[in-house]
N, C-alpha and C positions, 0 to 999 in steps of 0.2 A: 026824121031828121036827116036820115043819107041822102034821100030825095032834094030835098030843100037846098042840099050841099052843092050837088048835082045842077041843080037850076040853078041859081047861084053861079057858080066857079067854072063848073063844067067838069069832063072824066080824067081832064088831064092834072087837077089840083090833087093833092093828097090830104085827105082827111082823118085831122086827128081826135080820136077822145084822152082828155088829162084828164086823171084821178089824181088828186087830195089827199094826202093819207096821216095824219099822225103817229100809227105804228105803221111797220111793213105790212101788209097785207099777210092775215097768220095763216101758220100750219098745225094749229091747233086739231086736237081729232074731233070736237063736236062742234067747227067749221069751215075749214079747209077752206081761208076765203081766196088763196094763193091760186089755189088750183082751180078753184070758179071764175077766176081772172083770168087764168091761163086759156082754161075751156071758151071763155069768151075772144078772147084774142085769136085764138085758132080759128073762128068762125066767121071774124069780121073781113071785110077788104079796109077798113080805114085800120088806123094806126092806132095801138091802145100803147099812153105811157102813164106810168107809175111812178107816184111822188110822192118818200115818206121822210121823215123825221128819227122816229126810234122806233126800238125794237121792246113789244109789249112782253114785259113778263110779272108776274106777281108772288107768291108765296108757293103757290101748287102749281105753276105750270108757266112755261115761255115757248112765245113762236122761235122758230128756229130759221133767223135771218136767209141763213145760205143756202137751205133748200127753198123758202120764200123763192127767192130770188131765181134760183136755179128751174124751177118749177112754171113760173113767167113767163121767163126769157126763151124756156125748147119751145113754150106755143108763139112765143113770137112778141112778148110783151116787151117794152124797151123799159127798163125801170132805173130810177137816177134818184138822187139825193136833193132836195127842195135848193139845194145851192144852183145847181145844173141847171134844173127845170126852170129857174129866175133867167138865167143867162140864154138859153132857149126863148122861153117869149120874150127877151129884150130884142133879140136878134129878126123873132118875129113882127116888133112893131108894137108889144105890148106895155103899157107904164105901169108903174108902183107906185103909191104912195109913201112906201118907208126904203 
């Protein structure tokens, strides 16, 4: 896909991956998905952003927003609130239906 982006655009465009997210990406202990984000974002040369809603917790256990976020953003992840991220691709050229 970086390839493609490459042919495409060429080296001087900046490439992003948006993620999705309904909860924050957790910090849960049996999946650390915050820190698999991060790990990935440390690795790439495109841009990794991050886009949730709320923050998952249930009766035994909740991700813990501020390190979430905290954890992201040292590997380099830019992480924003689904409001942001709307205003971001308007600016980029992208439409909405609602």
């Amino acid at each position: 896909m970086s390839n493609d982006f490459v042919k495409e655009f060429g080296y001087n465009e900046q490439a992003y991956l948006m993620m999705f997210s309904h909860y924050v990406p957790c910090t849960l202990a049996s999946h650390q998905c915050a820190s698999l984000i991060g790990q990935y974002a440390a690795k790439r040369e495109h841009r990794v952003v991050v886009g949730y809603k709320d923050i998952f917790e249930d009766d035994q256990e909740a991700s813990d927003e501020r390190k979430s976020k905290k954890v992201m953003k040292k590997k380099g992840a830019l992480v924003i609130f689904p409001e942001t991220l709307g205003t971001i691709a308007r600016k980029l050229g992208f439409g909405f239906n609602n």
